[in-house]
N, CA, C and O of each residue as an XYZ file, in Angstrom:
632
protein
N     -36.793    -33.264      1.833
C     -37.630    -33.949      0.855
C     -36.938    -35.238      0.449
O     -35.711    -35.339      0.416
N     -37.726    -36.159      0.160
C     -37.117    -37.267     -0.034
C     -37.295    -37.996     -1.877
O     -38.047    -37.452     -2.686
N     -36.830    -38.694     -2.074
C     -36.539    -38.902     -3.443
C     -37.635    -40.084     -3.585
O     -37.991    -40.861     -2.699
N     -38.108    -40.015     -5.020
C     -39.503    -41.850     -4.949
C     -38.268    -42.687     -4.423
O     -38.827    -43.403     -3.592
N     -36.914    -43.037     -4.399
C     -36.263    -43.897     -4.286
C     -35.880    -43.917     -2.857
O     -35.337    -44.903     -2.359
N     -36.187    -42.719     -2.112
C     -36.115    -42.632     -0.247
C     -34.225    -42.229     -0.067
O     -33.718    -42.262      1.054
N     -33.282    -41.834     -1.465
C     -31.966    -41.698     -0.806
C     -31.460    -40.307     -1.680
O     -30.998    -40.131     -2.807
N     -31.771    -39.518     -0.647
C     -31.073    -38.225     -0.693
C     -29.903    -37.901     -0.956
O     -29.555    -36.885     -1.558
N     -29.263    -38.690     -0.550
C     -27.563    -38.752     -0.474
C     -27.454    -38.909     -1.851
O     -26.826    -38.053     -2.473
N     -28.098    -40.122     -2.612
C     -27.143    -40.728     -4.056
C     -27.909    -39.456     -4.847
O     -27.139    -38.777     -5.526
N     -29.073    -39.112     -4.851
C     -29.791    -37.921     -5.623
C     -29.116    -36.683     -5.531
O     -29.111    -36.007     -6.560
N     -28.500    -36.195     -4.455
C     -27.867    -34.709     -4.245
C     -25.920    -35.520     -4.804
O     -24.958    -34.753     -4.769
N     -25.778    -36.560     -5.106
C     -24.076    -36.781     -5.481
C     -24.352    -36.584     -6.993
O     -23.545    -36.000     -7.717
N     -25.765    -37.198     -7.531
C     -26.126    -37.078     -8.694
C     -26.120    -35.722     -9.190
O     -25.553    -35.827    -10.277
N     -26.384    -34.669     -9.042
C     -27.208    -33.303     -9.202
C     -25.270    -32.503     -8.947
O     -24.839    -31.592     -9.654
N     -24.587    -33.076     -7.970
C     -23.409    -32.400     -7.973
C     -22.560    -32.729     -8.581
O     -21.600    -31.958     -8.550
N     -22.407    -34.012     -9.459
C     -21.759    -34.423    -10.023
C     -22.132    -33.857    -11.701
O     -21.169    -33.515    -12.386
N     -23.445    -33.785    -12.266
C     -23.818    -32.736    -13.205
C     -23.196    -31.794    -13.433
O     -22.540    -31.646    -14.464
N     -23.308    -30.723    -12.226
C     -22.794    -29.365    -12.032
C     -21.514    -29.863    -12.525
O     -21.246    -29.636    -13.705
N     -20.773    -30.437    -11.881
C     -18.793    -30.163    -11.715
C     -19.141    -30.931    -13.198
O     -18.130    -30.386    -13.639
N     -19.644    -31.689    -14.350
C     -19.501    -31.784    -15.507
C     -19.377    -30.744    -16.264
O     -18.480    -30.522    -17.077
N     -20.710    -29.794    -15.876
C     -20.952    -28.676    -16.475
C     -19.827    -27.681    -16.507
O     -19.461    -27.112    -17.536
N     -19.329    -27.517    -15.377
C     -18.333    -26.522    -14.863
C     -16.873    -26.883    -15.440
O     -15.999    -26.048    -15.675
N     -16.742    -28.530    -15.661
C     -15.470    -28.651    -16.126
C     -15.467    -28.567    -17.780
O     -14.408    -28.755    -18.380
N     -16.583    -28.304    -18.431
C     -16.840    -28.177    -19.982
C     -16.017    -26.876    -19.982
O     -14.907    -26.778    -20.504
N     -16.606    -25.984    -19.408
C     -16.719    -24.384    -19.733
C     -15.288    -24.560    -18.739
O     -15.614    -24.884    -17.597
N     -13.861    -24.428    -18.910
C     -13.044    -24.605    -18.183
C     -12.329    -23.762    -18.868
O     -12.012    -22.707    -18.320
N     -11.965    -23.997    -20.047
C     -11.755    -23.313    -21.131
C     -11.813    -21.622    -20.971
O     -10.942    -20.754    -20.913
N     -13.047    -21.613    -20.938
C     -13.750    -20.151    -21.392
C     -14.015    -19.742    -19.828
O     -14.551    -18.636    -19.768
N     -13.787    -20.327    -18.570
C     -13.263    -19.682    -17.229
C     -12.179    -18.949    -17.436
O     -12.126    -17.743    -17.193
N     -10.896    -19.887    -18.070
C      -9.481    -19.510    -18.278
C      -9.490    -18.090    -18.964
O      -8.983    -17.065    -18.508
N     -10.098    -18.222    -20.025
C      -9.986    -17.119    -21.071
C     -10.822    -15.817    -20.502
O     -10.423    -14.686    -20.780
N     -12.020    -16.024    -19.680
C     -12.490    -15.324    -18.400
C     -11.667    -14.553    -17.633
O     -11.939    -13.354    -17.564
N     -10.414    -15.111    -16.850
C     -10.069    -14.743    -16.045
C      -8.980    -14.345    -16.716
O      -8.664    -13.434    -15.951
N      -8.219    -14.323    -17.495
C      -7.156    -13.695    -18.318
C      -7.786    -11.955    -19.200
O      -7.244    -10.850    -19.209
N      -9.045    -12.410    -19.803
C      -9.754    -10.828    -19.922
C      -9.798    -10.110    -18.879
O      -9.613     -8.894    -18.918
N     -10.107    -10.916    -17.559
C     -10.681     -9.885    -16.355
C      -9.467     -9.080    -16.066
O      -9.454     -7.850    -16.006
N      -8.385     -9.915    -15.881
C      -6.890     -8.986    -15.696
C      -6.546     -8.130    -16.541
O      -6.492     -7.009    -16.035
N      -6.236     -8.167    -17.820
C      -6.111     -7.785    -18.838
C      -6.666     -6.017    -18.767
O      -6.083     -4.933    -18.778
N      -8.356     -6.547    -18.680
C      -9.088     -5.028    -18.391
C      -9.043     -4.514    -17.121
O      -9.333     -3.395    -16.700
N      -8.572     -5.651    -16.488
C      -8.317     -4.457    -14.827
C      -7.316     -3.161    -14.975
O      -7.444     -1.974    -14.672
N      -5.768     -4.284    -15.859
C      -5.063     -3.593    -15.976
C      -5.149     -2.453    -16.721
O      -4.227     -1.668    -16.501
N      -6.364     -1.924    -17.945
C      -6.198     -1.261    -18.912
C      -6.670     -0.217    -18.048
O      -6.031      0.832    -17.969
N      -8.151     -0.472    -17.126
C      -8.384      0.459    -16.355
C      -7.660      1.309    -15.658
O      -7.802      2.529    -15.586
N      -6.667      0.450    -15.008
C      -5.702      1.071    -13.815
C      -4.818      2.021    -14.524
O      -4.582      3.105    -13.991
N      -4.264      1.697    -15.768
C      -3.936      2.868    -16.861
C      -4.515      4.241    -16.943
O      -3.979      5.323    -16.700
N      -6.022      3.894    -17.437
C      -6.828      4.816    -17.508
C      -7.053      6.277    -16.404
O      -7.126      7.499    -16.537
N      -7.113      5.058    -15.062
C      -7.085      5.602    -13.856
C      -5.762      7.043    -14.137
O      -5.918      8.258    -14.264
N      -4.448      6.117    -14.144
C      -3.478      7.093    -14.031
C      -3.399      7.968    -15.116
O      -2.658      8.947    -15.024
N      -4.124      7.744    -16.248
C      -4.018      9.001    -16.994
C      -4.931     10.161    -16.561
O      -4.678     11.362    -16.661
N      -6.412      9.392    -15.895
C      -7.146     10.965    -15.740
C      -6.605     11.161    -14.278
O      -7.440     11.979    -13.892
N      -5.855     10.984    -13.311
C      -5.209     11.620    -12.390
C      -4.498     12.662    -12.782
O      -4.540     13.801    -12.317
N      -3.593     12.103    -13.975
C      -2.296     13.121    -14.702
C      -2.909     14.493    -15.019
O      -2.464     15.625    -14.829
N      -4.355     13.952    -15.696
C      -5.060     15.057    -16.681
C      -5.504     15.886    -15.489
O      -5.634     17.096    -15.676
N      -5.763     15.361    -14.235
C      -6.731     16.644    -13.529
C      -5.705     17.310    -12.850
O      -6.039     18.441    -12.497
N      -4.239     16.887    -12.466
C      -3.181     17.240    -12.072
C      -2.489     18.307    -13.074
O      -2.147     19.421    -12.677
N      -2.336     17.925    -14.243
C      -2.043     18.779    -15.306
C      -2.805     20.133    -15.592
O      -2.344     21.187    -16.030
N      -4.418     19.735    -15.133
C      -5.533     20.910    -15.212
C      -5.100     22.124    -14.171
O      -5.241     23.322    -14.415
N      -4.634     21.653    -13.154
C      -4.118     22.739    -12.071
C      -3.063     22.430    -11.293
O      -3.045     22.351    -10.065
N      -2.278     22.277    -11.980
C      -1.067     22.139    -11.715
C      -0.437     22.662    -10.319
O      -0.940     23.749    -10.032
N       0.259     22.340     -9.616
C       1.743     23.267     -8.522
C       2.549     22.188     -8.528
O       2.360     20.972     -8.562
N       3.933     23.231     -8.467
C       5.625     22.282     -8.769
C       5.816     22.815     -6.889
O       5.474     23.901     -6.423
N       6.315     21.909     -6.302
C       7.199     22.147     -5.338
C       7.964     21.127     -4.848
O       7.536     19.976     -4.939
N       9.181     21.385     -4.268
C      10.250     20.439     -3.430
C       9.137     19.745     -2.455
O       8.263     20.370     -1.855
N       9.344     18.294     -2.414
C       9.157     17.475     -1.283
C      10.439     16.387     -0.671
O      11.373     15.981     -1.362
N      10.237     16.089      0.614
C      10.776     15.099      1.047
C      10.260     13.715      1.060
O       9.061     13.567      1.295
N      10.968     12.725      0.850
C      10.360     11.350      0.806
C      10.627     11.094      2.316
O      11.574     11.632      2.892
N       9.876     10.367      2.852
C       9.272     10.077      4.271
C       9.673      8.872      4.555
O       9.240      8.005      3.796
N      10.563      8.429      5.647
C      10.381      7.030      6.723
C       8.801      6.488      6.611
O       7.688      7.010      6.549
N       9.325      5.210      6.620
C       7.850      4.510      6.703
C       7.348      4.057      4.932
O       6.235      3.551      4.788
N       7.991      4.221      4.041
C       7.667      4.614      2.672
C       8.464      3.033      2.392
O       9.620      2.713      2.671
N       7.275      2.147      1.683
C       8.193      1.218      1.257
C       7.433      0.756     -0.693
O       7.366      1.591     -1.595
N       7.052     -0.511     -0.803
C       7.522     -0.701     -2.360
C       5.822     -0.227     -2.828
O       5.604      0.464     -3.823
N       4.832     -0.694     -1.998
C       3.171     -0.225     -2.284
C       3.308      1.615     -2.028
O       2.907      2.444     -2.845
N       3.795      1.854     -1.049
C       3.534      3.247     -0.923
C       4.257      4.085     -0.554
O       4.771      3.952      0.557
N       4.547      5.233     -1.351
C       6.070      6.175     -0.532
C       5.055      7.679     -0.512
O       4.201      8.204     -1.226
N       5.943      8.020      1.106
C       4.811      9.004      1.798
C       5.868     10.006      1.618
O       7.033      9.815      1.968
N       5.219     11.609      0.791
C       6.049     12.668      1.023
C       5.610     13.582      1.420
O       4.387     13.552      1.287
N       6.154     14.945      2.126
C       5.872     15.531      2.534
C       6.447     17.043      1.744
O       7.646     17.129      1.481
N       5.576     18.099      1.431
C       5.219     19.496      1.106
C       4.670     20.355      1.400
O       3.633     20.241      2.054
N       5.203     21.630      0.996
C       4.193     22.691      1.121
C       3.713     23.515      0.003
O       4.466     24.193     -0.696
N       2.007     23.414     -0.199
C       1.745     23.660     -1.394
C       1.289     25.265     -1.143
O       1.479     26.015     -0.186
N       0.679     25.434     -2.287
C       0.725     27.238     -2.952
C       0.015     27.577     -1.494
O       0.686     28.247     -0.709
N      -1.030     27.238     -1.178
C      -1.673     28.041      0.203
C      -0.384     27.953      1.508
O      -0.627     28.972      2.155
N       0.549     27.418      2.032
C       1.595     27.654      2.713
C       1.170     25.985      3.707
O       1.670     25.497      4.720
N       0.517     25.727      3.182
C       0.022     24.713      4.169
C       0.821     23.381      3.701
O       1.215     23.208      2.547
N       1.092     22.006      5.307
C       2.017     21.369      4.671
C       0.689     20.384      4.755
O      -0.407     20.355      5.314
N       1.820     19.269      3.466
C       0.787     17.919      2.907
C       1.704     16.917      3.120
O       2.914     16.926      3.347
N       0.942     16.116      3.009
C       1.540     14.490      3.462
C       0.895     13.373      3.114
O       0.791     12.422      3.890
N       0.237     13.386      1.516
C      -1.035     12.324      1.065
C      -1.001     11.035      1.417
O      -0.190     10.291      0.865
N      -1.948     10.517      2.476
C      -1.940      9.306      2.792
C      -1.779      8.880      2.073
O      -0.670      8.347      2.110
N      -2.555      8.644      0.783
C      -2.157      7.740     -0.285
C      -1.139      7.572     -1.252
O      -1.069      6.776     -2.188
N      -0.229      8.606     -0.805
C       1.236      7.960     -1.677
C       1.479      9.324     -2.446
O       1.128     10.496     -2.314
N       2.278      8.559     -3.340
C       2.605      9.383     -4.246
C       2.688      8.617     -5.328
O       3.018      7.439     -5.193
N       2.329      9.291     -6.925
C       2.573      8.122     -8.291
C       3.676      8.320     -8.825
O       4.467      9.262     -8.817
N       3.654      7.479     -9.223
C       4.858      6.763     -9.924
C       6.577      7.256     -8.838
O       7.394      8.147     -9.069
N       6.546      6.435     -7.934
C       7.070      6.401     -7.353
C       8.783      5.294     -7.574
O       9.118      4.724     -6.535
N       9.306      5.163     -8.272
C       9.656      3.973     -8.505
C      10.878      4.915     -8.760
O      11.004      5.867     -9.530
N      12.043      4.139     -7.545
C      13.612      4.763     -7.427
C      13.479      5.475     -5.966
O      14.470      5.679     -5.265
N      12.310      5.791     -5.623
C      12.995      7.418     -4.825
C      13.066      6.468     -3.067
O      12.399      5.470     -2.796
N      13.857      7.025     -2.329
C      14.422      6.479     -1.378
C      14.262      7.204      0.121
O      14.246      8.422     -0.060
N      14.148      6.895      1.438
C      13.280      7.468      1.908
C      14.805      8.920      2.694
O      15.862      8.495      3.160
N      14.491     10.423      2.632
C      15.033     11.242      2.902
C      15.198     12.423      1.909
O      15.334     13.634      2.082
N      15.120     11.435      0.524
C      15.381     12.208     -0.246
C      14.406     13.545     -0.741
O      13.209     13.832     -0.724
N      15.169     13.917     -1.007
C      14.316     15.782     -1.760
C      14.168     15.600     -3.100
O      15.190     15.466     -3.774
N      12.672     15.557     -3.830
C      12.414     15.250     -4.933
C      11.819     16.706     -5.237
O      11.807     17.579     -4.370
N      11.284     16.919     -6.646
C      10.297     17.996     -6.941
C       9.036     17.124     -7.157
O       9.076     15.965     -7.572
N       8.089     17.698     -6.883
C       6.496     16.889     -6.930
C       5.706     18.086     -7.680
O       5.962     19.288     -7.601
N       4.603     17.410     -8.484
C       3.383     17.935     -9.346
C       2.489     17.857     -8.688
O       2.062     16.754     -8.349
N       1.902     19.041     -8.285
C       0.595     18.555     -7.583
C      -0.663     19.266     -8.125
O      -0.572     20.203     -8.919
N      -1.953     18.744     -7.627
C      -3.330     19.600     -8.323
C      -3.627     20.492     -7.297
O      -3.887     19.801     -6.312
N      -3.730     21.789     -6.995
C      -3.870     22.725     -6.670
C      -4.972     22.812     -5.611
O      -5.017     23.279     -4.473
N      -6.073     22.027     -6.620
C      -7.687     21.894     -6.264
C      -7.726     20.711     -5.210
O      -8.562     20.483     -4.336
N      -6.731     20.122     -5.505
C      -6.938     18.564     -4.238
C      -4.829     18.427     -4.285
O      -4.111     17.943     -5.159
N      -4.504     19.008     -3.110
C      -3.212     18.558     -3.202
C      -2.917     17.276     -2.256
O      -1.977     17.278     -1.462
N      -3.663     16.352     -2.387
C      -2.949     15.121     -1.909
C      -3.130     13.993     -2.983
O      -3.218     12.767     -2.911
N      -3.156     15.196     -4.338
C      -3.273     14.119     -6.112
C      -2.294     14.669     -6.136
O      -2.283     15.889     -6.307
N      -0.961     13.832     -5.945
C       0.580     13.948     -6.165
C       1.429     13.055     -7.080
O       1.344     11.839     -7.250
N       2.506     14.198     -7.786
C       2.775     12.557     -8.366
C       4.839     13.167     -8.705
O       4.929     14.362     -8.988
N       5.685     12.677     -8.674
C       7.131     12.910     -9.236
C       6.563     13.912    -10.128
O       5.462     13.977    -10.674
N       7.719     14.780    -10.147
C       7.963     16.133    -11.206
C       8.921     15.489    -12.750
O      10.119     15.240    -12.881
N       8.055     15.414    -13.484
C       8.008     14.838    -14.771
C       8.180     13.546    -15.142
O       9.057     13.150    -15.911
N       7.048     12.634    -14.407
C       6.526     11.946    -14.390
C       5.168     11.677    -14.785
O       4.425     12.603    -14.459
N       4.639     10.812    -15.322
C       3.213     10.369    -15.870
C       3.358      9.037    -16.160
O       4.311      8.272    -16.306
N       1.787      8.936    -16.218
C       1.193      7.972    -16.787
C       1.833      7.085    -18.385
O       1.832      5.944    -18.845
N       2.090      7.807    -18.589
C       2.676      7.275    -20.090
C       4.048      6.534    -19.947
O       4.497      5.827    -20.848
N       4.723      6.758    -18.676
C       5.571      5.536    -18.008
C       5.053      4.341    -17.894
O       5.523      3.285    -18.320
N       4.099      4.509    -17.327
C       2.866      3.048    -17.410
C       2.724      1.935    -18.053
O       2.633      0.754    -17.715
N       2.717      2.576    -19.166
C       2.345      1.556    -20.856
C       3.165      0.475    -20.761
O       2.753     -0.680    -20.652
N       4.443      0.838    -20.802
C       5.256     -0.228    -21.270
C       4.987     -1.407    -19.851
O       4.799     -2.560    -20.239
N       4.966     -1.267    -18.738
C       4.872     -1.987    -17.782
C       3.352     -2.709    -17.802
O       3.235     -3.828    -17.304
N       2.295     -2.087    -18.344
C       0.812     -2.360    -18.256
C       0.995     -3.597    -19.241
O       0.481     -4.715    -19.228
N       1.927     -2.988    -20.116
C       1.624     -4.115    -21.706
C       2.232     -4.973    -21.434
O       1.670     -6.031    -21.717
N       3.549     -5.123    -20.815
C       4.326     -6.286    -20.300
C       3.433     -7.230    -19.658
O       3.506     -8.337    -20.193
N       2.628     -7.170    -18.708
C       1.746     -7.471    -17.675
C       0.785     -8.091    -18.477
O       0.942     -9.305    -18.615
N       0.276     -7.819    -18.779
C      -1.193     -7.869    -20.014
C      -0.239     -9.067    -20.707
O      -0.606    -10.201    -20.398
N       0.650     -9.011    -21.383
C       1.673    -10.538    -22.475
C       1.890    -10.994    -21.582
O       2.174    -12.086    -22.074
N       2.057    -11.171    -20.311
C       2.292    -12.577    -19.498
C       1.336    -12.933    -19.099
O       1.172    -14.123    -18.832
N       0.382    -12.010    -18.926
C      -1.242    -12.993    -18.653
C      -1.189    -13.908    -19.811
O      -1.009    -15.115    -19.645
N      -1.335    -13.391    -20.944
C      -1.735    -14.330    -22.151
C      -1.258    -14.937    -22.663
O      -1.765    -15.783    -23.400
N       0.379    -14.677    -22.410
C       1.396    -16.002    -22.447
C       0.982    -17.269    -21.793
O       0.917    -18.360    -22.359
N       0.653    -16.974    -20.292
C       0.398    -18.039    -19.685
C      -1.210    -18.194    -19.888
O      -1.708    -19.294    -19.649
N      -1.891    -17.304    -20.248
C      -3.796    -17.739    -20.260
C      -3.883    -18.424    -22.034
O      -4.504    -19.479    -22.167
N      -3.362    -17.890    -23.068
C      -3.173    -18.327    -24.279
C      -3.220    -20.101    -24.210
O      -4.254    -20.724    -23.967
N      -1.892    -20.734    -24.475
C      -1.729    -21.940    -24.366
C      -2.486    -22.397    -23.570
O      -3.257    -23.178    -24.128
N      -2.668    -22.301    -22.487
C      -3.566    -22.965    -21.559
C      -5.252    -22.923    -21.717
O      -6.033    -23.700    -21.167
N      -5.504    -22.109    -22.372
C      -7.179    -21.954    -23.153
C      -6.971    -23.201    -24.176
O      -7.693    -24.194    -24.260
N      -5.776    -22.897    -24.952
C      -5.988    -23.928    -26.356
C      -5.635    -25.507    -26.215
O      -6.008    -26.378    -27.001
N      -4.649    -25.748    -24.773
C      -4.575    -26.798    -24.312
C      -6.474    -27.856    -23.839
O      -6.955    -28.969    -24.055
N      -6.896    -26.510    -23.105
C      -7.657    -27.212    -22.470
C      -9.150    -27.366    -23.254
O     -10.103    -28.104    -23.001
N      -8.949    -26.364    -24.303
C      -9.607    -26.864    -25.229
C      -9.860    -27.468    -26.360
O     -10.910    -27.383    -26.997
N      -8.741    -28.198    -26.683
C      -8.609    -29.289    -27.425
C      -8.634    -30.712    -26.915
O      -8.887    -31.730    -27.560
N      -8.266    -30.571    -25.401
C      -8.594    -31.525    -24.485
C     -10.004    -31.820    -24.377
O     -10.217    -33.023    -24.232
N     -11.034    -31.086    -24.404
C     -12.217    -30.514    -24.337
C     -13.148    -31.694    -25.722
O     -14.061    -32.517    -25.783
N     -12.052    -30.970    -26.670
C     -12.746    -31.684    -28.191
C     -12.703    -32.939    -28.318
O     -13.515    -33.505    -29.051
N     -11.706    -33.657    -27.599
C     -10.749    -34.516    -28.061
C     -12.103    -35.519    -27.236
O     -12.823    -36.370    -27.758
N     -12.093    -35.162    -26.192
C     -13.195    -35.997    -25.440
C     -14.589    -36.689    -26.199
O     -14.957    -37.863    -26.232
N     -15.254    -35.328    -26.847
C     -16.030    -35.071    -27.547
C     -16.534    -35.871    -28.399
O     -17.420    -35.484    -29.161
């Protein structure tokens, strides 16, 4: 389609140049956007590990495992044998994993009902917190100032 003026080009630089006005107003409240979004990812991922704990806690089994070759800082693979005699090896890891080294013989918590919901023998979620909250103050250390920077920059224009 063509413009009464016949130039597409200066009409579509016009219309994009709007937008990136628009977009650089609200710059601000992107920032402060994307500092909530982390923030609640992280609270979730909390959450997460508490109702793991809770359904782990609901049906509990204690047994010796080995930590596994191949096990590095995202995921350490162990291996057990739970109450039915059968051995496990949860693809997905094990929680709260943090120290254990690969050979070693740990004790593991497991849920009875799903034993590849594993996690260290007296270990939980409530280790979490302090690391979640740390995480969460450096978002907003660094998302804080930078909201109020860019929105006073914002005013100042104004």
């Amino acid at each position: 389609m063509t413009s009464p003026t016949g130039d597409v080009l200066t009409e579509t630089r016009s219309a994009a140049g709007r937008l990136l006005s628009r977009v650089r107003y609200r710059v601000p409240e992107i920032v402060a956007g994307v500092g909530a979004t982390l923030s609640l990812l992280a609270v979730i991922a909390l959450g997460g590990a508490f109702l793991n704990d809770a359904q782990i806690d609901a049906h509990r089994g204690t047994t010796a495992a080995t930590v596994l070759d191949g096990s590095d800082y995202w995921r350490t693979v162990v291996r057990f044998v739970d109450d039915q005699g059968r051995l496990q090896t949860p693809g997905s890891g094990i929680s709260y994993p943090v120290g254990l080294t690969p050979g070693e013989n740990i004790y593991v918590e497991y849920d009875t009902t799903e034993p590849t919901r594993v996690r260290v023998a007296g270990r939980s979620a409530v280790d979490g917190i302090l690391p979640v909250a740390g995480g969460i103050a450096a978002v907003w250390v660094v998302v804080g100032p930078a909201y109020v920077a860019l929105r006073r920059r914002r005013d100042r224009r104004n």
